[in-house]
N, C-alpha and C positions, 0 to 999 in steps of 0.2 A: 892275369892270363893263365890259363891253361899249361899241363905239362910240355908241348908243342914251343912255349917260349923260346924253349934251350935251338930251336930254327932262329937259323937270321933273317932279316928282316927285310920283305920286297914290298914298296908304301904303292898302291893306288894314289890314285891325283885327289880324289880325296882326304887322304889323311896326310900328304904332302901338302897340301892345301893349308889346311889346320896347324901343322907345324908348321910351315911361314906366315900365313895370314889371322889366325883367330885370338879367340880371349884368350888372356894370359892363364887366366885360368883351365884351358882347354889344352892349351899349350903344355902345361904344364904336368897333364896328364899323359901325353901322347911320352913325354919325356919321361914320363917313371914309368913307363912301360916299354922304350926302348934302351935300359941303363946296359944292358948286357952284352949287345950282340950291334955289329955295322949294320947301317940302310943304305938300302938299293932302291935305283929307279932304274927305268929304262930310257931310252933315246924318246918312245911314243907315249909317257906319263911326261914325259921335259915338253914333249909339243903340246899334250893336252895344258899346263900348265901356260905357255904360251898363248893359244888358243884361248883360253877361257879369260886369263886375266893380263897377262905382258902384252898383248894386241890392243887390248882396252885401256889400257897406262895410256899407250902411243897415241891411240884416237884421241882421249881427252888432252894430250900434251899438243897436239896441232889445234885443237879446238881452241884451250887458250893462246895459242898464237895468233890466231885469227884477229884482225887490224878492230874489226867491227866489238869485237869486245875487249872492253876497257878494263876489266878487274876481273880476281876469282869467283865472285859469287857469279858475277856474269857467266862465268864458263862452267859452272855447277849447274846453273839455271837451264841453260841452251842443253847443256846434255842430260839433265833431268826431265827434259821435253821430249826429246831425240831419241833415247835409243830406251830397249827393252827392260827385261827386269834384272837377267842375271849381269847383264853390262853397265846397270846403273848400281847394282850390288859392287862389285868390282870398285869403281870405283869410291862410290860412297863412303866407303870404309876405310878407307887410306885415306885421300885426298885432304879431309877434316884436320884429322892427326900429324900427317907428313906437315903438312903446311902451320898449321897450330904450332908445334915441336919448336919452328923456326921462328916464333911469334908474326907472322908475316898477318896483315889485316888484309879481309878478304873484299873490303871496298876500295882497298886505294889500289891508284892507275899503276904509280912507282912500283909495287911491290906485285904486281902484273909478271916483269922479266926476271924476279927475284925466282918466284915460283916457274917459274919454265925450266931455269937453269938448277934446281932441286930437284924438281920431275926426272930433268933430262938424265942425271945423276942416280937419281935412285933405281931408275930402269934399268941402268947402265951395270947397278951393284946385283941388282936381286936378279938379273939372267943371269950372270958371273958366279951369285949364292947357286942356283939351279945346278948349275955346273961342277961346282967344285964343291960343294958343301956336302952331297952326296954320291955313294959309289957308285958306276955305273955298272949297269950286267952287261953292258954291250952287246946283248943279243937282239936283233930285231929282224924278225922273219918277215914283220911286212916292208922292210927299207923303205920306212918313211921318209919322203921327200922332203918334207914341211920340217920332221925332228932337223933336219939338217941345215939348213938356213943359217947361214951366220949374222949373229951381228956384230957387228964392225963399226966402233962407235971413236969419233975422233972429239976430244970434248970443247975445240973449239970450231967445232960443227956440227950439232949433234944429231940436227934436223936430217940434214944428209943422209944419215945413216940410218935413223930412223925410219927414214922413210924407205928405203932402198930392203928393208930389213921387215916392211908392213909391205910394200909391193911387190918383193918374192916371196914371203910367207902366202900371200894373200893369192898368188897364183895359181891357184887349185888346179888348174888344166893342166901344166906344166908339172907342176908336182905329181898328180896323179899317173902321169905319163908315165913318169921312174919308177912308183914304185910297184911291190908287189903285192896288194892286199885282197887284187883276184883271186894270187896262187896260192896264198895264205889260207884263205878260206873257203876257197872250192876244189882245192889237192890235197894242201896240208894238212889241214886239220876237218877237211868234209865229213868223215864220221864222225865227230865232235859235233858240229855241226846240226847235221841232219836227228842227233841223239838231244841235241838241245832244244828244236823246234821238236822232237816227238812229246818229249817231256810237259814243255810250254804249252802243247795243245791239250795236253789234260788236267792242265792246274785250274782252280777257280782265279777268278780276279779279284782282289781283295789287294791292301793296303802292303802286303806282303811281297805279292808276286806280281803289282802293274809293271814295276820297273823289268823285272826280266821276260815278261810277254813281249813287254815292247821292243826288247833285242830282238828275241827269238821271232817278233813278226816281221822284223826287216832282214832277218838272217835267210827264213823261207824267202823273201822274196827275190834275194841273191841266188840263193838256190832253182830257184825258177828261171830269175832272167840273164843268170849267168852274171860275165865279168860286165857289160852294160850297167849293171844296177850297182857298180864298186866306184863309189867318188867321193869325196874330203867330208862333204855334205851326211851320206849313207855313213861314215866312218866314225865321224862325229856320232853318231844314234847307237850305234853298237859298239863304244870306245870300252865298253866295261867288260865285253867278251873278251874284245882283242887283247887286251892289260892279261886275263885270265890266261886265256889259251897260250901268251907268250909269255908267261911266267916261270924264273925255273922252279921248277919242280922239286928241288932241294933248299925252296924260300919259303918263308911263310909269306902270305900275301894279306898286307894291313888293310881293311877298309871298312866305309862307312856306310855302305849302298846295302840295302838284302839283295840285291840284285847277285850277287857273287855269292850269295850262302847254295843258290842253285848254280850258279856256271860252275864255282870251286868243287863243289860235290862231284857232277857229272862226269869230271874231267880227273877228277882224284888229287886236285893243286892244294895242297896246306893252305887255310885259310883261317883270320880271326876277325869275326866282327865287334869294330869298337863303337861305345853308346855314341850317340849324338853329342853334341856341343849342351844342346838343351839340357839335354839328359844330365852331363857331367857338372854345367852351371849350378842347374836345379839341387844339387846334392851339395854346393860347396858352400 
């Protein structure tokens, strides 16, 4: 890294991602490159992490609970049917591993409640890693509703909780209610805003700049229809603005996205983009 290092260090959900979930190898880079300085997350990089992968843990841990299948491979199978690409990613990647680790065979019935009761446990430790493993900035201008959701897991229940924990996160009405991610980005930071969809509209499209056109063209269309067009849904599509814009400004901000090589600039936020997973494989 750059002279910029000597900044500590505020991770996107991307390169927080990489440090709890990728190759060891990958891992291993993200870690010689934060030796010096504390990492920060925010409350709204804890929900993105949530959202994208701790909600997909929970699906697949009711899934195998489900009377009708009888072993893990069953409950790989059903949600390799079922759900999309970045939720079968999700779990893919753990599920193999976590379960393997504990030699558990993925055909027999018995070893069925072995793995519920590992699931239910691991969910249990890695919110808790989210939490306490990294510092928080405690700043969040949009008071996301979702970041705040507790879970509350009692481990000889764990279903309970889980589920109480997928059915207010998953409330999006209600959430959106609380918080602020109208005021955020049509008072707070509207000239940030309005300077990023100018910009968007004069880049070409290319491999570079798809991802940040495609903020900037759901950020115009806030700006058009007002707080109407601000839901969990809309928030989710431009998650890499909002990281940006509520960044402090005295962090460096870790990511892996070009999408931030334009918001970071615009906005004047210390920013380092780190290579790909591919990229740092391919080298080792």
């Amino acid at each position: 890294m750059d002279d910029t290092s000597i900044r500590e260090h505020f991770l996107d959900t991307s390169v927080l991602r990489s440090l709890l979930l990728s190759t060891q190898v990958y891992k291993q880079y993200f870690e010689s490159q934060f030796t010096d300085k504390p990492l920060y997350i925010s409350n709204y990089v804890q929900m993105e992490m949530r959202r994208s992968y701790l909600i997909n843990l929970i699906s697949f841990y009711f899934v195998l609970r489900l009377e009708t299948i009888n072993n893990i491979g069953d409950a790989i199978a059903l949600w390799s049917n079922r759900f999309k690409t970045s939720e079968l990613k999700a779990i893919l990647q753990l599920i193999p591993q976590l379960f393997s680790t504990h030699q558990l065979n993925f055909s027999s019935v018995q070893d069925k409640e072995k793995a519920i009761s590992i699931l239910g446990i691991y969910i249990k430790r890695f919110e808790l890693l989210l939490r306490k493993k990294f510092n928080n900035t405690n700043t969040d201008s949009t008071t996301c509703t979702r970041a705040l959701v507790p879970l509350l897991l009692d481990l000889q229940n764990l279903a309970a909780g889980l589920k109480q924990f997928a059915d207010e996160f998953g409330d999006v009405k209600n959430c959106r209610s609380k918080c602020q991610i109208d005021q955020f980005l049509l008072v707070q930071y509207r000239p940030e805003i309005e300077q990023l969809v100018q910009i968007a509209s004069q880049l070409p499209k290319n491999s570079n700049t798809r991802g940040f056109i495609k903020i900037a063209n759901n950020l115009k269309e806030i700006l058009a229809q007002g707080a109407a067009a601000c839901d969990c849904k809309r928030c989710e599509k431009i998650g890499d603005a909002v990281i940006a814009l509520n960044a402090p400004r005295n962090l460096q901000l870790e990511h892996t996205d070009n999408s931030f090589n334009y918001l970071c600039s615009t906005i004047n936020q210390p920013h380092y983009k780190h290579p790909s997973e591919t990229q740092i494989v391919a080298k080792s």
